[in-house]
C-alpha positions as CSV (number, residue, x, y, z in Angstrom):
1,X,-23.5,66.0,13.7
2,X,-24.4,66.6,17.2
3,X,-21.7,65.2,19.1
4,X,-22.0,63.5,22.1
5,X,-19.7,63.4,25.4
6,X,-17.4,60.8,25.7
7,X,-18.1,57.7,28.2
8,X,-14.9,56.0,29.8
9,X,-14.8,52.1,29.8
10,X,-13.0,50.1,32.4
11,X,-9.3,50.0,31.5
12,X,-8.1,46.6,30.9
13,X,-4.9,45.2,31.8
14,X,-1.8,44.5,29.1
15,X,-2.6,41.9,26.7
16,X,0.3,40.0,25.2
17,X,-0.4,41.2,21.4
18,X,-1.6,44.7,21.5
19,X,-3.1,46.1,18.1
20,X,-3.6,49.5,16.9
21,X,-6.9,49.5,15.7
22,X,-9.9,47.1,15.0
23,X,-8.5,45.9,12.1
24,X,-4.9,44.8,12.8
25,X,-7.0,42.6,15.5
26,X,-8.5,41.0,12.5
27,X,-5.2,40.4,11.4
28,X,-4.0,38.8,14.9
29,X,-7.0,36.5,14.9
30,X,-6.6,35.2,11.4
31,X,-3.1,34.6,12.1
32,X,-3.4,32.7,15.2
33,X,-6.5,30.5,13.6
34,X,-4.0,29.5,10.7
35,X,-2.8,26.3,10.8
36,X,0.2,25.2,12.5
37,X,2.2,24.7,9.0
38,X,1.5,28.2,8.2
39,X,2.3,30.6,11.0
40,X,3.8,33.9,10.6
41,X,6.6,35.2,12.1
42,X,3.8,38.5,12.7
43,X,2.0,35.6,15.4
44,X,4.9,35.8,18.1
45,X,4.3,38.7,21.0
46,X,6.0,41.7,20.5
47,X,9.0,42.3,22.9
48,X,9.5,44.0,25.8
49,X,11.9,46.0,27.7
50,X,12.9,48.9,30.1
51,X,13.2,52.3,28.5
52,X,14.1,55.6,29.1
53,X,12.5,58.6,27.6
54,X,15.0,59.4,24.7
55,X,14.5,55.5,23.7
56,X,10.4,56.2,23.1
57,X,9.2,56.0,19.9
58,X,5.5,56.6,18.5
59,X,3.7,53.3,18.2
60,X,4.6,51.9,21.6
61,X,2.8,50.9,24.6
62,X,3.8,52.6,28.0
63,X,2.5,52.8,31.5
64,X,0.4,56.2,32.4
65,X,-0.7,57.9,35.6
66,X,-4.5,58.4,34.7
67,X,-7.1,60.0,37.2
68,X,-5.1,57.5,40.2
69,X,-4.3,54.8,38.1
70,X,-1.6,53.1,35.9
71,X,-3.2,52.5,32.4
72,X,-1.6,51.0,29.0
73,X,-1.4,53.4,26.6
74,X,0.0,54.2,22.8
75,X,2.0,56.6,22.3
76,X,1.2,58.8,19.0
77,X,3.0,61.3,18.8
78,X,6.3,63.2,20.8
79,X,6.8,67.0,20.4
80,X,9.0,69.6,22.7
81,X,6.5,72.5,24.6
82,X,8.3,74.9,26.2
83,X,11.8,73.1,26.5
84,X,10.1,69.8,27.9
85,X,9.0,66.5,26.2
86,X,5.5,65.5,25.8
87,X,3.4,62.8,25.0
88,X,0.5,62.7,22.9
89,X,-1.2,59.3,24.1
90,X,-4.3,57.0,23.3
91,X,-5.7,54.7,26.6
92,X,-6.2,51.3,25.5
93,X,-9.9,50.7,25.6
94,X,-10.9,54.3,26.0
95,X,-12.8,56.6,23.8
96,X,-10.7,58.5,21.3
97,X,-11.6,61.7,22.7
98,X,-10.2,60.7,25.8
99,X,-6.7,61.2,23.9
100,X,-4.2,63.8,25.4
101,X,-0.4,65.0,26.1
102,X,0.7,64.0,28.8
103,X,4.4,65.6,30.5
104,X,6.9,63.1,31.0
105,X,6.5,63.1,34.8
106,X,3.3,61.2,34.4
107,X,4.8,58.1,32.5
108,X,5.9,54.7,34.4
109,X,9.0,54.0,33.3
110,X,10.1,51.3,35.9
111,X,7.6,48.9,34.1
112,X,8.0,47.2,30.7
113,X,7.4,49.5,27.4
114,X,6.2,47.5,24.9
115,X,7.3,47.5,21.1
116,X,5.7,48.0,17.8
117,X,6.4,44.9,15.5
118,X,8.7,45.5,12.9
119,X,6.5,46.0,9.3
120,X,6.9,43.8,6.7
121,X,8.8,44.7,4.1
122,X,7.1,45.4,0.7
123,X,7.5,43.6,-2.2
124,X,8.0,45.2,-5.0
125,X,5.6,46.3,-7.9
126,X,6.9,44.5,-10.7
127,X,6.5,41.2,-8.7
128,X,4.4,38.0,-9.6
129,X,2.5,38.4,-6.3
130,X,2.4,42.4,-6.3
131,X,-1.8,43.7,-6.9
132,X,0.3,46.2,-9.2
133,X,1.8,43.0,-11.3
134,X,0.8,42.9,-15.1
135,X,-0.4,39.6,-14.3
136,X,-2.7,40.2,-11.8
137,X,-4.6,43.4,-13.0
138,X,-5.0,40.6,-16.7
139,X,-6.8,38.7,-14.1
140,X,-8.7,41.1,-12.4
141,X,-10.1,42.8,-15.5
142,X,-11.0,39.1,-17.1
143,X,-12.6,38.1,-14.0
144,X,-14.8,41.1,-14.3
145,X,-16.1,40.6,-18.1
146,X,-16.6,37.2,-17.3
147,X,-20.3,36.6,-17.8
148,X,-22.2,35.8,-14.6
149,X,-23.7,31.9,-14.8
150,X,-27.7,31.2,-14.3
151,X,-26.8,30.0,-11.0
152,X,-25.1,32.9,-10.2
153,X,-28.0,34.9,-11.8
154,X,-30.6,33.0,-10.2
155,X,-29.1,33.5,-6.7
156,X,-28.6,37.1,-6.8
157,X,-32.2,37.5,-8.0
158,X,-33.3,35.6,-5.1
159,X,-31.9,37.8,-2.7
160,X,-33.1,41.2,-4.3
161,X,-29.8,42.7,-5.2
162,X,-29.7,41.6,-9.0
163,X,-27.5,44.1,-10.7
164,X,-26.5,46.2,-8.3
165,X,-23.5,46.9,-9.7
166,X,-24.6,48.2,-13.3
167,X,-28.1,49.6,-12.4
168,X,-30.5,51.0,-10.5
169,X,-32.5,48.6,-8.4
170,X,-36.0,48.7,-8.8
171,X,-38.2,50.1,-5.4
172,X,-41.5,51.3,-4.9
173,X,-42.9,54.6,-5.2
174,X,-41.2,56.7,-3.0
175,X,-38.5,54.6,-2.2
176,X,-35.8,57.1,-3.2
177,X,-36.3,61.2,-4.1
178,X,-32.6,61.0,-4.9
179,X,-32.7,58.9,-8.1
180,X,-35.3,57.7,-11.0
181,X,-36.0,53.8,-10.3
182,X,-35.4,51.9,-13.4
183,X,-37.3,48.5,-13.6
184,X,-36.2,45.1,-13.1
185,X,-36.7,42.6,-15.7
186,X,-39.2,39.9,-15.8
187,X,-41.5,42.4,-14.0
188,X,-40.1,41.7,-10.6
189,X,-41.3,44.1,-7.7
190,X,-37.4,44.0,-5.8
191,X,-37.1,46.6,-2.8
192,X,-33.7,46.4,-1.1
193,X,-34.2,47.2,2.3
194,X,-30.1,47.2,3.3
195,X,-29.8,50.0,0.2
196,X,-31.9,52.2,2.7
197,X,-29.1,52.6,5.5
198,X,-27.2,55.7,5.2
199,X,-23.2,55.7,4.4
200,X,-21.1,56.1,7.3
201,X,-17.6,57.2,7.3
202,X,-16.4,53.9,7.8
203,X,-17.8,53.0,4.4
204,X,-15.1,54.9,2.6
205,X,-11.0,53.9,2.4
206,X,-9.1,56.4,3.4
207,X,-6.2,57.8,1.0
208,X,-2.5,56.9,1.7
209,X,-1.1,60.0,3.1
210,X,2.0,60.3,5.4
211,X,1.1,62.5,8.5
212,X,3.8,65.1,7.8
213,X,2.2,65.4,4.2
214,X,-1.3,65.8,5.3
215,X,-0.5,68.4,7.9
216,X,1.4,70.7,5.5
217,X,-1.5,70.0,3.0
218,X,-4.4,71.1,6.0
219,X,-2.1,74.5,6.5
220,X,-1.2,75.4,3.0
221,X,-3.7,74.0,0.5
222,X,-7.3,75.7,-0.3
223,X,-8.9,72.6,1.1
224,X,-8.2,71.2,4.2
225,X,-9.4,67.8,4.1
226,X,-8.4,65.5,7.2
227,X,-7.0,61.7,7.0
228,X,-9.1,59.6,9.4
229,X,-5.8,57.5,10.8
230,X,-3.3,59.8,10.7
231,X,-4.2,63.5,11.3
232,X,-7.0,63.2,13.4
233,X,-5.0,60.6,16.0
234,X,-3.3,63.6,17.6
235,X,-4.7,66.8,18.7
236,X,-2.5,70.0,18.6
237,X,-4.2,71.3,21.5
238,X,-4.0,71.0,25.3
239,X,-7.2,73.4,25.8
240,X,-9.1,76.1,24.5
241,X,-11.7,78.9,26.7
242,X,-14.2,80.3,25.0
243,X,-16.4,82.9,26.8
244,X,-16.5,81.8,30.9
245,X,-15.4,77.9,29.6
246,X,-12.4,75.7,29.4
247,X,-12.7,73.4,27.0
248,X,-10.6,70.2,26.2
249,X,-10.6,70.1,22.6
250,X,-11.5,66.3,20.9
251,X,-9.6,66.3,17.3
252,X,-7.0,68.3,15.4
253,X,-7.6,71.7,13.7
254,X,-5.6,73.5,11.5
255,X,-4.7,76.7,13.6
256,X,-1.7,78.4,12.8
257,X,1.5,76.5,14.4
258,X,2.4,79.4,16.5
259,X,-0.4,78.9,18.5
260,X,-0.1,74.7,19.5
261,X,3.1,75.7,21.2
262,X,0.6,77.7,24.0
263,X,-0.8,76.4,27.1
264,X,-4.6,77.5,26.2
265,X,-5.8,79.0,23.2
266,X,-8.2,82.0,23.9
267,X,-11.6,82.4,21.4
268,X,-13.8,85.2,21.7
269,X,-17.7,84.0,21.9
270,X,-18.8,86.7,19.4
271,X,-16.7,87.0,16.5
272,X,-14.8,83.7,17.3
273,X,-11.4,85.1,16.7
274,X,-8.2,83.0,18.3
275,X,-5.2,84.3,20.5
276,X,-2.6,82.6,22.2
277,X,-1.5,85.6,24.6
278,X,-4.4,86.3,27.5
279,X,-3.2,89.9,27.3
280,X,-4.2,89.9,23.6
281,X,-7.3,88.1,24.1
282,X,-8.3,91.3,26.9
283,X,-7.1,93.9,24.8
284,X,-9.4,92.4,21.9
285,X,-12.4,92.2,23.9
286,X,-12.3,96.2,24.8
287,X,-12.2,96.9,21.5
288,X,-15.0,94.1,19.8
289,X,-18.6,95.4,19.7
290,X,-20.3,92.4,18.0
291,X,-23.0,90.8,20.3
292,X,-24.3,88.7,18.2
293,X,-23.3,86.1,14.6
294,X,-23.1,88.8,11.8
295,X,-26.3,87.7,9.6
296,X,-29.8,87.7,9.7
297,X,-32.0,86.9,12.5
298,X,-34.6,84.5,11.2
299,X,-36.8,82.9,14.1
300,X,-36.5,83.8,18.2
301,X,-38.5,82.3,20.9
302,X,-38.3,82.4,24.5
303,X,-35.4,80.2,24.7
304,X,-32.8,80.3,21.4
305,X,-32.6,82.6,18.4
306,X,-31.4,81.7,14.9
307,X,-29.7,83.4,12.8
308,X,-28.7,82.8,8.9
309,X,-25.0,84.0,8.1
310,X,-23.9,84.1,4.0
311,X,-20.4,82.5,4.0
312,X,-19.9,84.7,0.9
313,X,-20.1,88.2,2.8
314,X,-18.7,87.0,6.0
315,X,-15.4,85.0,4.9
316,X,-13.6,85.4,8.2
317,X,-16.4,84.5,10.7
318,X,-17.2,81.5,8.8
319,X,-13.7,80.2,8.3
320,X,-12.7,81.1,12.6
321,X,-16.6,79.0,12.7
322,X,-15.4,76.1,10.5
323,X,-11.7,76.4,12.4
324,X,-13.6,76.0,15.7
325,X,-16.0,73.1,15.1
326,X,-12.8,71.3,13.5
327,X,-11.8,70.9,16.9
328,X,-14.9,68.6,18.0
329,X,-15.8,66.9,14.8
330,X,-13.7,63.8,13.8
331,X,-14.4,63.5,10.1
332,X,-15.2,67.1,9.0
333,X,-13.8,68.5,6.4
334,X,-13.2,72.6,6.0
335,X,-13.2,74.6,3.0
336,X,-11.1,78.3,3.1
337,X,-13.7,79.2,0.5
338,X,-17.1,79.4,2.2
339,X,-18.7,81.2,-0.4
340,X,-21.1,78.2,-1.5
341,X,-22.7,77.4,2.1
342,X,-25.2,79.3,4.9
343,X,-24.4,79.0,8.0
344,X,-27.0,78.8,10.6
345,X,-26.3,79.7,14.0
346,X,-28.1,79.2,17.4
347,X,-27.6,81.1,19.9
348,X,-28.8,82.2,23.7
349,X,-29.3,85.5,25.0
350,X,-28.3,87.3,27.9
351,X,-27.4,90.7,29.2
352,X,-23.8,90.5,27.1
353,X,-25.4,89.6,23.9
354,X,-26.1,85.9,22.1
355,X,-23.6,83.3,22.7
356,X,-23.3,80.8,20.4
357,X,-24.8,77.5,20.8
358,X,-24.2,75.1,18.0
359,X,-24.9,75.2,14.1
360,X,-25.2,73.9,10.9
361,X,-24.2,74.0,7.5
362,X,-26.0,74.3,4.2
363,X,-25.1,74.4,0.4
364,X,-26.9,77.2,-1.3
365,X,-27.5,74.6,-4.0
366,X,-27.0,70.7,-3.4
367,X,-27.4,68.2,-6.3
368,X,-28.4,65.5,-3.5
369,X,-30.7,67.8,-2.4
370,X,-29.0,67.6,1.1
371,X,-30.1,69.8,4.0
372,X,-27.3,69.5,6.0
373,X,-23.6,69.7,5.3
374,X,-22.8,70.1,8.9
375,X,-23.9,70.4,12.4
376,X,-22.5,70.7,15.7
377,X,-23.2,71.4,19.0
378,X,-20.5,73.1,21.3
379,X,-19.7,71.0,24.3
380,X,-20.8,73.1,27.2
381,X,-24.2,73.2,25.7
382,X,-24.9,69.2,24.9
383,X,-26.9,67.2,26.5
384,X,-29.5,69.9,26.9
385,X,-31.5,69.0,23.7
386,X,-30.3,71.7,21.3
387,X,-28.5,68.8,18.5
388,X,-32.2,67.9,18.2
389,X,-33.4,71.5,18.0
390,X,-31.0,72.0,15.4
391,X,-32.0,68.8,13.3
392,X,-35.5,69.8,13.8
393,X,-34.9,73.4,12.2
394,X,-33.3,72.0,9.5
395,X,-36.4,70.2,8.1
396,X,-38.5,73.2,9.3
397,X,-36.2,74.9,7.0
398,X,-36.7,72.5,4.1
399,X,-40.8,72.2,4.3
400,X,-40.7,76.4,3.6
401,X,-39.0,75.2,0.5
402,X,-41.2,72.2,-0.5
403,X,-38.1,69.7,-0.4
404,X,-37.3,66.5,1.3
405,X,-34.0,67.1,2.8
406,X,-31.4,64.5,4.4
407,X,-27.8,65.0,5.9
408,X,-24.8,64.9,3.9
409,X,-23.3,61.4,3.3
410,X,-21.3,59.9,5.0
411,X,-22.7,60.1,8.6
412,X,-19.9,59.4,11.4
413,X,-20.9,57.3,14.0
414,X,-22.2,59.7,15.9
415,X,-24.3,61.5,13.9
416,X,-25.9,58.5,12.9
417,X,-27.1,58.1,16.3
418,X,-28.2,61.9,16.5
419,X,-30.2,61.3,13.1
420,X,-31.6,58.0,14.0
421,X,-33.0,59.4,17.4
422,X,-34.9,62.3,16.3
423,X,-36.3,60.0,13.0
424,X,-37.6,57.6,15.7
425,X,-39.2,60.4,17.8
426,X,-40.8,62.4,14.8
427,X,-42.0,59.0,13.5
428,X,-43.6,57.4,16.6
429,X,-45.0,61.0,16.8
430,X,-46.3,60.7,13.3
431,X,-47.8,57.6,13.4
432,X,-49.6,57.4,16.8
433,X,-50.9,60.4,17.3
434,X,-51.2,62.3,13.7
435,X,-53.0,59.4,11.9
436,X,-56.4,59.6,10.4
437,X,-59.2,57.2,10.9
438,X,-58.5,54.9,8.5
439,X,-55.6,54.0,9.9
440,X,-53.9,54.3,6.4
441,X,-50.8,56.8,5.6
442,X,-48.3,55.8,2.6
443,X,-44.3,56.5,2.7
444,X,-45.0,59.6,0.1
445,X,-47.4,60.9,2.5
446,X,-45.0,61.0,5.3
447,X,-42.2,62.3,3.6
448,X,-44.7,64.9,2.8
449,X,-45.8,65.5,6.5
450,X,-41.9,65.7,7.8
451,X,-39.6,66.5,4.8
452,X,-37.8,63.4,5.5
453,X,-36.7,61.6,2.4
454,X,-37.8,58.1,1.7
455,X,-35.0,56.5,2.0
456,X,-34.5,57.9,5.6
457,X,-38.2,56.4,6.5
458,X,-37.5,53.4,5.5
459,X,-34.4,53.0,7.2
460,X,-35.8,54.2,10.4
461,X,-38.5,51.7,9.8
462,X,-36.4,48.9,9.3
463,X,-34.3,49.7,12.3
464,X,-37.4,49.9,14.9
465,X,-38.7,46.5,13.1
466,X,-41.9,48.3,12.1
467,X,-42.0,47.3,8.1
468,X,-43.3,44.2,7.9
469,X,-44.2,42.0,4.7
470,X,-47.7,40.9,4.4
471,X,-49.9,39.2,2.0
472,X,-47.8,40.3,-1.0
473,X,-47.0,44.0,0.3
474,X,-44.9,46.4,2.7
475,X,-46.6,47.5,5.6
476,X,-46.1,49.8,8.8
477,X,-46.7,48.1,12.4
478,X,-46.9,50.0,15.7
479,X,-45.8,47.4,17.8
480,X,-46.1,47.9,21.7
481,X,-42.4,48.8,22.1
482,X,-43.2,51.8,20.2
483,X,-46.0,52.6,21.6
484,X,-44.4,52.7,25.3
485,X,-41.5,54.8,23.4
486,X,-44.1,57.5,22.5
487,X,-45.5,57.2,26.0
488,X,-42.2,57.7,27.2
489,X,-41.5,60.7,25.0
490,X,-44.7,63.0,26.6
491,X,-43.0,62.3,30.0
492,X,-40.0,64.2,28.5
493,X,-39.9,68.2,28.6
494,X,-38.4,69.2,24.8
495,X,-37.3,72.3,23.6
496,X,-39.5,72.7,20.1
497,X,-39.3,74.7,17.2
498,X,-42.4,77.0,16.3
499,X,-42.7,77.3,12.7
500,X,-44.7,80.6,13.1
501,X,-42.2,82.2,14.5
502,X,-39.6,81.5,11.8
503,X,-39.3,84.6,9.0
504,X,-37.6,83.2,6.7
505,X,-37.5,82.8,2.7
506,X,-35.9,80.4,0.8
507,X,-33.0,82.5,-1.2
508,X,-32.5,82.6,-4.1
509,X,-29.1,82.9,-5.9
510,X,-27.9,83.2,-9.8
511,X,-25.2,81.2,-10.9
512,X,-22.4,83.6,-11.0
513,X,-23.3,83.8,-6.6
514,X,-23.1,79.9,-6.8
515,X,-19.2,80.0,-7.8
516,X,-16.3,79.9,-5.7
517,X,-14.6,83.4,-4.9
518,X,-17.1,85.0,-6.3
């Protein structure tokens, strides 16, 4: 995903019943709708008091000193540097990028800290009420074999989604390259438009780990897969420099321990490797030589270069790759075997040699026929237009070799955004200025034209209110919104790729290349 910069909101002052996340709000609001008869004892405000630093405790709400100003803020996470306390803190209100440790100098003490409310206590699994009771799974599992009514049949049919569970729903040609459509009884011509929207991370639970569990398994297991609320809320570094930059890193990544303890963690732009020390971080440049990502340069214009990197023959540079991306991608997960992925990297070049820009991932072979696994572009490079660049070599990549291609699911949030915007764009593009005289182009047709799948057309569509249902069919509208957007879009200078310039064929692997540590 091409990640995007942060953008502060006002702060806001101390509310009486704080909540953790959006969905502990839920629970506040339900509570205090309830009728008077059934109140919780969870419905009271928390309580508040004076505390000194050794009476701090993760989950509670303290005063900060932010850019001037006092802010409320939750306190994550507590861990020694260097002999001294600090706090790793979350502003109420703020993006979660915006998260840092803080010294203990910079908390407000003389003010009220406010508590975490106690959790209830559990009941336990053998009881009538427990989800993990005998009794309730017996009525789960009859509920489900219980035989839908015709009402209930008849209602579901009328809003398009009739077995949804069980099968495939019937769609139109083209609807999906993914899967074979099966047909709907009674010769009904269903297309789901809400089975169009792509999965985002928010779709999926997260599993039940304890932070302490999670972080041993990210530094000691083969695969070092993050939890969404517990790893990724605190960061294990203050800030990294990478070539001329100093960067604030967004999320955690799974560098050795020895190096959190540091004030600044030093990467080398070339062959990304890590030091805590600034004396071995000088020593190591004298003696690297590499000027540029060790693979194959594939396409060079006047502006960016590409180049196409074999995770199998370069383990290390991937892995310090995957290590440093960790750091600005929220819901990545990284893989010490690399062997089944390409890596394409875009760089700039200078005098030195070409610094690294941003990249993407690829399976060798995806059963979803996905293009991406993932992208990124570094920080000091973004808004400059090279996440779109990168999109737009991606497909580039997958017209040489006759696919339609679509980013691994689930998107985050921002990715979405990323995708969405360059669908629009190559769209509107599409349709207003590529169309032919009859003024008639089918979905297969432009799936053809961009390498876009269907399902990504129609929910780009759907979401710019161009498909429309008339006289017993789908149809595309250019309404005048899109039309200015277009207009708007040859105002703007972009960076584009030239698919003459790319050199590049699609490799080709045998199945013993395909396996892990091969």
């Amino acid at each position: 995903m091409a990640s995007v910069p942060p953008q502060q909101q006002p702060p806001a002052a101390l509310p009486q019943q704080p909540s953790k996340d959006s969905s502990s709000t839920n629970v506040n609001i339900i509570a205090s709708a309830a009728p008077s008869g059934t109140a919780s004892a969870s419905a009271s405000p928390p309580p508040t008091s004076i505390a000194t630093l050794t009476q701090l405790r993760t989950g509670c709400m303290v005063w900060v000193q932010k850019d001037g100003e006092l802010r409320v803020a939750e306190l994550l996470s507590i861990m020694p540097r260097k002999g001294q306390l600090t706090f790793y803190l979350h502003y109420r209100d703020f993006n979660k990028r915006l998260d840092e440790w803080v010294p203990a100098d910079r908390l407000d003490l003389s003010r009220p800290v406010e508590w975490p409310k106690p959790e209830k206590p559990k009941k336990p699994p053998g009881h009538a009420n427990s989800k993990d009771s005998p009794l309730v799974r017996e009525r789960k599992n009859n509920k489900r074999s219980r035989p839908p009514s015709k009402s209930q049949k008849a209602q579901v049919r009328a809003s398009g989604k009739e077995n949804v569970d069980t099968s495939v729903t019937a769609t139109p040609s083209g609807l999906s390259s993914e899967s074979t459509p099966v047909p709907v009884e009674d010769g009904d011509d269903i297309m789901d438009l809400d089975q169009t929207a792509p999965q985002t991370v928010d779709d999926q639970q997260p599993e039940n780990y304890s932070r302490e569990e999670e972080i041993k398994k990210l530094r000691t297991s083969g695969s070092m897969t993050q939890n969404m609320q517990e790893v990724a809320r605190v960061r294990n570094f203050v800030k990294i420099q990478i070539g001329k930059q100093e960067i604030e890193p967004w999320y955690f990544s799974p560098y050795p321990v020895e190096l959190t303890e540091e004030d600044c963690m030093y990467i080398c732009e070339f062959c990304l490797s890590y030091f805590g020390s600034i004396k071995q971080f000088q020593r190591h440049r004298v003696k690297c030589t590499l000027q540029h990502p060790p693979g194959n340069e594939i396409y060079r214009d006047d502006n960016v270069s590409f180049f196409e990197i074999d995770g199998r023959r370069q383990h290390t540079w991937c892995r310090n790759l995957c290590l440093l991306s960790k750091l600005f991608l929220d819901h990545k997960t990284l893989y010490y075997d690399v062997d089944p992925f390409l890596f394409y990297c875009m760089t700039v070049r200078d005098e030195l040699g070409h610094h690294l820009i941003g990249y993407f991932s690829k399976e060798k072979e995806s059963a979803d026929q996905y293009n991406v696994a993932c992208i990124l572009t570094l920080p000091q490079y973004q808004r400059h237009g090279y996440g779109r660049l990168l999109i737009a070599f991606s497909y580039e990549l997958s017209k040489k070799e006759g696919k339609l291609g679509s980013p691994e699911k689930p998107l985050s949030d921002l990715g979405l955004l990323s995708y969405r915007a360059y669908w629009s764009d190559t769209l509107t593009e599409l349709l207003v200025d590529a169309l032919p005289d009859t003024h008639e182009i089918t979905i297969d047709e432009i799936a053809t034209r961009t390498a876009m799948t269907t399902q990504d057309i129609l929910h780009t569509l759907q979401t710019m209110n161009m498909l429309r249902y008339y006289k017993g069919q789908h149809i595309i509208c250019l309404t005048n919104s899109v039309i200015e957007h277009r207009e708007a879009m040859l105002k703007k200078r972009r960076r584009r790729i030239d698919p003459e310039k790319l050199l590049w064929k699609p490799p080709v692997f045998t199945p013993a290349q395909l396996r892990f540590a091969w």
